[in-house]
KEZADO-765685 format. One record per residue (C-alpha): y, z, x. Coordinates in pm, whole numbers, plus 50000, padded with zeros to 5 digits. Layout:
N
YZX ...
! end
This chain:
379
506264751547343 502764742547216 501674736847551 503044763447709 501044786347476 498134768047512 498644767547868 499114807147847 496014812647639 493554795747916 495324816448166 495284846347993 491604844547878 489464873247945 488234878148279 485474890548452 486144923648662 485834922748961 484754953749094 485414950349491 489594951049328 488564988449258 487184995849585 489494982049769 492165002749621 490455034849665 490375023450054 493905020650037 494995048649850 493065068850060 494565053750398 498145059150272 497015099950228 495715098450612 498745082550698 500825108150548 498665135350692 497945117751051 501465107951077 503045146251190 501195136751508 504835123051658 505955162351582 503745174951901 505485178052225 503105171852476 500375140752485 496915150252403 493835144052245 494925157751904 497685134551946 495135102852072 492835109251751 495695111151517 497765078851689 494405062551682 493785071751269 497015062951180 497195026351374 493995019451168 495405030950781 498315013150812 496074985250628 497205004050341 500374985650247 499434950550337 496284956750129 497524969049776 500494940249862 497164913549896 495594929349552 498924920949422 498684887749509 494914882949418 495764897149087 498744878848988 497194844749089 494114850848923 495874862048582 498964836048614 498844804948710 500074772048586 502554767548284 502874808648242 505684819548029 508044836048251 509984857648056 506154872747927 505424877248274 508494898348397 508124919848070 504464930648193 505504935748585 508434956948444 506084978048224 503714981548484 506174998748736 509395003848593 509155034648410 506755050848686 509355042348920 512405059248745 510335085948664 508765099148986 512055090549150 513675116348935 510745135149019 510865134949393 515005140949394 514585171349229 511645184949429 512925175049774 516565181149735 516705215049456 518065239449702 520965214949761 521195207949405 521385239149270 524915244049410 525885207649270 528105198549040 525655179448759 527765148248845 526845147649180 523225151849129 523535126748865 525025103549150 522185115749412 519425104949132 520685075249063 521465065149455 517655075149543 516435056449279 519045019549395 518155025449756 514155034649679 515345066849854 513805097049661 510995106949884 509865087950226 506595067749999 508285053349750 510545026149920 506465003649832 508784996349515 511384978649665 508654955549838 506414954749485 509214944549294 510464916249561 506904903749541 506684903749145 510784889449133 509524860349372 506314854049242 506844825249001 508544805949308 505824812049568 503504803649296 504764767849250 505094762249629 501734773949724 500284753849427 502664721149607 500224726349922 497434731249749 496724698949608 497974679749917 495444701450088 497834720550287 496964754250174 496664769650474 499604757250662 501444771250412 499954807550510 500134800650875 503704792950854 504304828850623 502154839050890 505204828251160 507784836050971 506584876950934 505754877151258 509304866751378 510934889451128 508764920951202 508924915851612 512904908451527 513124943551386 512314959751688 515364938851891 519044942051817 518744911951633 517634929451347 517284965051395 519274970751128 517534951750846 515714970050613 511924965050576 512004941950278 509354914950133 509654893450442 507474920650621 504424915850424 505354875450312 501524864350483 499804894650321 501024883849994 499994844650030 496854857150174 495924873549849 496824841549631 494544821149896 491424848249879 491914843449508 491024804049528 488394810749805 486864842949619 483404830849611 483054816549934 484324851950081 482344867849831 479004855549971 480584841150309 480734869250538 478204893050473 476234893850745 479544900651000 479874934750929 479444944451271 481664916951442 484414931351194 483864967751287 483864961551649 486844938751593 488594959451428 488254993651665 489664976451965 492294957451796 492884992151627 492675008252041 494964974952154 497504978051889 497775014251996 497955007852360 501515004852379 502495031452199 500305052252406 502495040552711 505055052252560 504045085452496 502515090052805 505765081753007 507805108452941 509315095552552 508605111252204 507275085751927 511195088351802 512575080552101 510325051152276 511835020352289 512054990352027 510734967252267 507234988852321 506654980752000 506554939551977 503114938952167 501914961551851 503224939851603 501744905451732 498704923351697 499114936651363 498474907651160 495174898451306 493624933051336 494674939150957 492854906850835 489954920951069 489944952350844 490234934650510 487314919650578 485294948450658 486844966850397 486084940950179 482504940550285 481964974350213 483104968149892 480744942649824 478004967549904 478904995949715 479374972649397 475474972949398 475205009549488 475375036149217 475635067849473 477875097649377 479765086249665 480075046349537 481035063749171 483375087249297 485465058049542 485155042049224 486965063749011 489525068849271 490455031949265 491035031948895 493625063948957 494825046549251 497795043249165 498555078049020 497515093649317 499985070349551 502785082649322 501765122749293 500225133249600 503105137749818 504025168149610 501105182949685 501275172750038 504615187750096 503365219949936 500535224150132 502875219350468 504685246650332 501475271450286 500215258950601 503575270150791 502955308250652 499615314750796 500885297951148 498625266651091 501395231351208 500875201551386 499155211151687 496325225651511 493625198751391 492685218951086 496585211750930 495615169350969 492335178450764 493945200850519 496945180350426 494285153450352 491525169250144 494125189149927 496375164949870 493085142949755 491645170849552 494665177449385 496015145349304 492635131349134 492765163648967 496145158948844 495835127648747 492905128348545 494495152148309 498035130948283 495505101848157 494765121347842 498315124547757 500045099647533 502125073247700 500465082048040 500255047748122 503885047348153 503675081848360 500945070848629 500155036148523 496845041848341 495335054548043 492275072647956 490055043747828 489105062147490 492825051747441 492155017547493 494795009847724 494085007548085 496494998848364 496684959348417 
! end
């Protein structure tokens, strides 16, 4: 037991920040609000350019998921490795999403479903609540849990295995084969093989060991890749344009998104994996360079990363609410100033809202962070 704590101390000493963590997030908070926004694209009829730009956008934030899923996996190697107590560990992922979870869930049931529930017997909204919250059903952003909480339940097990590679220097065929295997699994979703599985922690297996390998490698990708900005840019806009390619097919042939086959897919998803380590590194390049910047615009991204989270869980309220505005001054999906509203507002609002929720007491529990005068910031 000695060495366990001992072991627990020198992994649990204090570390540096690392501010690129904080950038990054803001990147991918803010892709999962264009997504959201982008995504009503597939509700317009006919093929067009306001369809093209939209496609295009939303292709290219889909980094979101498989980004905040590498942080997770930077984080968690950087913070626990070795001998870490287990049973510590699960306490601290629980507190960290847990409560945020049931809350929001509770949230979300109540806000999308109240006309229905109204009429309800309290048993069978109690029974709703409590299904949204098993299934990660409660509104269409918050199934991330179910794939967060996979990652954190399997962590101490990909930990040791990844660790079993590294020292026979076999590192990286470990992440090429998690590579292959959520390759198979994702292109298997789109045939009658699996159709029928639900997206779980399979789907983003590679983006996961990816983080736990840019953890080991930090300071060669740190100081590594500067200079390919440009190869990453142009990399990733025509993996971004390939990716898309087959969709576009399928829109232009006579289907709606809905209704175009699995199989137009699979050419997307081989492609997926290499045009989203593409835009990690650019992303992460960015990063680097607004770490030395102090702009309004390098604060601000800043400040968004350390709400981050917050905003992920609130913003579809206001997103939905703004829809709903939108739809009684005759502004939908086929005019482009809906896509920029149902960004910007949603934005606004959320920072907004989340600010003040920091200031309340237990607000880390609410929106996972704390105003720092309270000494207790999210982890």
């Amino acid at each position: 037991m000695a060495n366990m704590n001992n072991a627990n101390a020198t992994n649990h000493k204090k570390q540096d920040t690392i501010e690129q963590i904080n950038f990054l997030r803001a990147f991918g908070v803010l892709a999962v609000i264009a997504i959201h926004a982008t995504g009503y694209f597939t509700e317009i009829k006919k093929f067009n350019n306001l369809v093209l730009i939209n496609l295009l956008t939303d292709v290219f934030s889909q980094f979101a998921v498989p980004l905040f899923i590498l942080i997770s996996g930077f984080v968690l190697a950087r913070n626990y490795r070795n001998n870490f107590p287990i049973r510590q560990f699960y306490k601290k992922r629980i507190r960290s999403i847990i409560p945020q979870y049931l809350i929001f869930s509770v949230l979300y049931t109540c806000f999308i479903n109240s006309e229905v529930m109204r009429n309800n017997a309290l048993s069978t909204n109690v029974t709703l609540i409590l299904r949204n919250i098993w299934q990660s059903d409660a509104s269409y952003h918050l199934w991330f849990f179910a794939i967060i909480i996979q990652c954190y339940i399997f962590y101490p097990f990909i930990i040791k295995i990844y660790d079993h590679f590294k020292i026979r220097n076999r590192a990286e065929l470990l992440i090429s084969l998690m590579l292959v295997i959520q390759v198979a699994f994702m292109v298997g979703k789109h045939t009658p093989y699996l159709a029928a599985t639900k997206i779980n922690f399979i789907a983003y297996l590679f983006y996961f060991g990816l983080g736990i390998y840019s953890c080991d490698h930090y300071e060669k990708l740190k100081s590594g890749f500067n200079r390919l900005t440009p190869l990453f840019l142009a990399t990733t806009l025509a993996l971004t344009i390939g990716a898309s390619y087959f969709i576009i097919v399928g829109l232009t042939t006579g289907y709606r998104y809905n209704t175009i086959p699995n199989y137009y897919f699979i050419g997307s998803e081989l492609i997926y994996p290499i045009l989203r380590i593409s835009s990690f590194l650019l992303l992460f390049n960015l990063a680097n360079n607004l770490v030395r910047k102090k702009s309004i615009v390098a604060k601000a991204l800043y400040k968004i990363g350390d709400y981050s989270f917050g905003i992920y869980l609130i913003h579809i309220f206001f997103n939905q609410s703004a829809i709903k505005i939108l739809k009684n001054y005759n502004i939908n999906y086929n005019n482009w100033q809906f896509y920029l509203i149902i960004f910007v507002v949603p934005l606004v609002l959320s920072y907004m809202s989340v600010r003040l929720i920091t200031y309340l007491p237990y607000s880390y529990y609410i929106i996972g962070y704390m105003n720092k005068s309270r000494n207790n910031k999210r982890t």
